[in-house]
N, C-alpha and C positions, 0 to 999 in steps of 0.2 A: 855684761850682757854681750858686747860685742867679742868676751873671746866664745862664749860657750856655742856661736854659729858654725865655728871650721869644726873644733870639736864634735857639732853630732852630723856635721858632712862627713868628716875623716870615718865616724865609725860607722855609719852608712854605707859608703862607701867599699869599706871594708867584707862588710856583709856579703853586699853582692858579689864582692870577690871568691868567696866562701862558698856561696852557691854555686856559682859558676865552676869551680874547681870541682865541687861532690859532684858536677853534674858529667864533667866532662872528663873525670878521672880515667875513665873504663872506657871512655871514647862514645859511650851510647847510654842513654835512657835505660833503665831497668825493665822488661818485658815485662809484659802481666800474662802469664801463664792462660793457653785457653780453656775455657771451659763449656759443656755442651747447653743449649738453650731450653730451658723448661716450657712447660705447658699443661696446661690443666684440664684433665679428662674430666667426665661423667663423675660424680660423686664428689670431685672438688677437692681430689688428691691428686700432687702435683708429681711428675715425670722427666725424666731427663728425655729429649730429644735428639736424635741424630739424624744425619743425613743418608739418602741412599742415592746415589747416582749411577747412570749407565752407560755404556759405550761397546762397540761393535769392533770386535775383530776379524780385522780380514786380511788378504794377502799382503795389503799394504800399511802395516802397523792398526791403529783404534782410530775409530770417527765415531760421530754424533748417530744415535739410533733415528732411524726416520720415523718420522710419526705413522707414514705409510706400512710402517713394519710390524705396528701393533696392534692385536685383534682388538675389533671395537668395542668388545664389552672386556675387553683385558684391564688386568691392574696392575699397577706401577706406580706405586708411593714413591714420593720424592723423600718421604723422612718418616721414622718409625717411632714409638713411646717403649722406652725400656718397662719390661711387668706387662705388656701390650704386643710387640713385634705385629711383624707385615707376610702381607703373604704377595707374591711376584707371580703374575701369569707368565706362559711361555709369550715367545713372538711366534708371527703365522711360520707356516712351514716354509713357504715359498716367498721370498721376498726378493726383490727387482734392487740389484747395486744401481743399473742405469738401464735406459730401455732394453737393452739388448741383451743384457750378461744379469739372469739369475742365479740366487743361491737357494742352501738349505740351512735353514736355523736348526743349529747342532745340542741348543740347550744354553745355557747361566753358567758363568762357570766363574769363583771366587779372585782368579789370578788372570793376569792377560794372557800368562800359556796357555790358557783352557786346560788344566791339566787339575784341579778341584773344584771338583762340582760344585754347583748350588741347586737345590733341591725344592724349591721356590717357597720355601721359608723361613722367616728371619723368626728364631724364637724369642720367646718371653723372655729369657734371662740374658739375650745378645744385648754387648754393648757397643757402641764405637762406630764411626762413619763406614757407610761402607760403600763399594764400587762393585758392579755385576758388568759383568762381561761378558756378549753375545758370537759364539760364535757360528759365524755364516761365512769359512771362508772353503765351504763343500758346493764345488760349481754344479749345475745344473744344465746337463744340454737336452734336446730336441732330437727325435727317431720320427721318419717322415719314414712313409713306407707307400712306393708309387710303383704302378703297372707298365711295361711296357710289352705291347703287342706290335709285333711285325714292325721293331723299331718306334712306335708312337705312342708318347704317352698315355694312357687312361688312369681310371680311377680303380681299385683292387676291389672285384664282386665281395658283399661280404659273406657269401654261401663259402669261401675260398680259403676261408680262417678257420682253423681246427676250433673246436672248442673247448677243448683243454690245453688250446695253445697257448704260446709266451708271446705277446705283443706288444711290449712296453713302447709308450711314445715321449719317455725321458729317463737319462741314465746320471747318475753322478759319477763326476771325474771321481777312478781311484776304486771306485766298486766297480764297473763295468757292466754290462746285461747281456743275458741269454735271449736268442730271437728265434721262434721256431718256425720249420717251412708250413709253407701254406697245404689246402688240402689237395692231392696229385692232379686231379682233375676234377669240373662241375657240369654236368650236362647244363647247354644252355638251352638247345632245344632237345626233338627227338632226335635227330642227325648230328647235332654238332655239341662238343664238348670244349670246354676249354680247359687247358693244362698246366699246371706252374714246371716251368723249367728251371727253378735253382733264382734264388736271391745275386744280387750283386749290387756291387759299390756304385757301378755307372751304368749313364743311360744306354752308354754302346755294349752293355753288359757282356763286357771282355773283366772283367775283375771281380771274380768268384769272392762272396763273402759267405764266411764259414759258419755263423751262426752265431757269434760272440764274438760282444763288443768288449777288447779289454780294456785292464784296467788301469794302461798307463793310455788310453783314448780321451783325448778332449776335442771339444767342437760339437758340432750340430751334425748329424748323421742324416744321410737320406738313403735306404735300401730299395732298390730298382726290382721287382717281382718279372722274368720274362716269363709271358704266358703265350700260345699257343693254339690253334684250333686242332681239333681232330675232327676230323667228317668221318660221320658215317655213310653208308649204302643200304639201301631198304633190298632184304633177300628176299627173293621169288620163287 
């Protein structure tokens, strides 16, 4: 009795050495392959699951979509049922990087180039996780359009705007906009008229602006309207 104790140490022993060796042959554990997570719809047939996630492209590589960026009755599944797919709303058109610098949401697009579309549905037979891509990296400025009479700022009569005129109050970097002149003159009373003298960049409106904005223009615009009185004289 006392020998058969070392005997079933030794091959004890042994054992674990056996283990230890298959375990550590390949330097690592065996992976277990992944696979997607089920889940059980309406009628109690079961579906493979995947994930959907999103992220915002803009000048400065991808970041996290803001909550603020998605319309309030929009949809945006986190994860979709193969034989089932999702349907993706747009984000708003205008969305705010930081208080000061807006953009335009260009649409979903399958790749972070933005360069394949997504068409905001994920169909029935799609498989596999996927990733949408927002692209907002179309800046967004500001067209301010102010009067000056006899050097002093006012405000632009709006009798003074054609009305088939172009007066956009935002342009996107890279398209640029067309601004058309005001109307030549308004009578303001019976004797006196007022007159647009030509747009301009500045308030000392010494810097004739020609009517478009191009397209290599960024920043926030302010066009300077000089207007004028004309007097009239009552004939006898």
């Amino acid at each position: 009795m006392k020998r058969i104790g070392p005997i079933l140490l030794a091959i004890m022993l042994f054992g674990a050495v056996l283990v230890g060796v298959s375990r550590c042959f390949d330097g690592k554990d065996e992976e277990t392959p992944t696979v997607p997570s089920t889940g059980e719809i309406a009628g109690g047939e079961v579906y493979s699951v995947y994930s959907i996630d999103y992220l915002a492209v803009t000048d400065y590589g991808t970041s996290d979509i803001k909550l603020a960026w998605k319309k309030a009755n929009g949809e945006y599944p986190s994860s979709y049922y193969v034989g089932t797919g999702a349907t993706v709303s747009e984000l708003e058109n205008i969305v705010y990087v930081s208080q000061y610098e807006k953009r335009i949401f260009c649409g979903w697009f399958l790749d972070s180039a933005c360069t394949q579309p997504f068409n905001g549905t994920v169909s029935e037979t799609q498989t596999g996780n996927i990733t949408l891509y927002a692209d907002i990296r179309a800046r967004l400025y500001n067209i301010e359009y102010v009067g000056v009479l006899y050097g002093e700022r006012t405000d632009i009569m709006s009798e003074l705007y054609l009305t088939k005129g172009t007066y956009p109050t935002e342009y996107i970097a890279g398209q640029g906009a067309t601004v058309s002149d005001l109307r030549e003159y308004y009578p303001v009373t019976d004797l006196k008229d007022i007159a647009f003298y030509g747009w301009y960049l500045d308030e000392a409106c010494t810097q004739p602006f020609d009517g478009t904005i191009e397209e290599t223009q960024t920043g926030n615009v302010t066009l300077y309207a000089k207007l004028v009185y004309w007097m009239w004289t009552l004939n006898y």
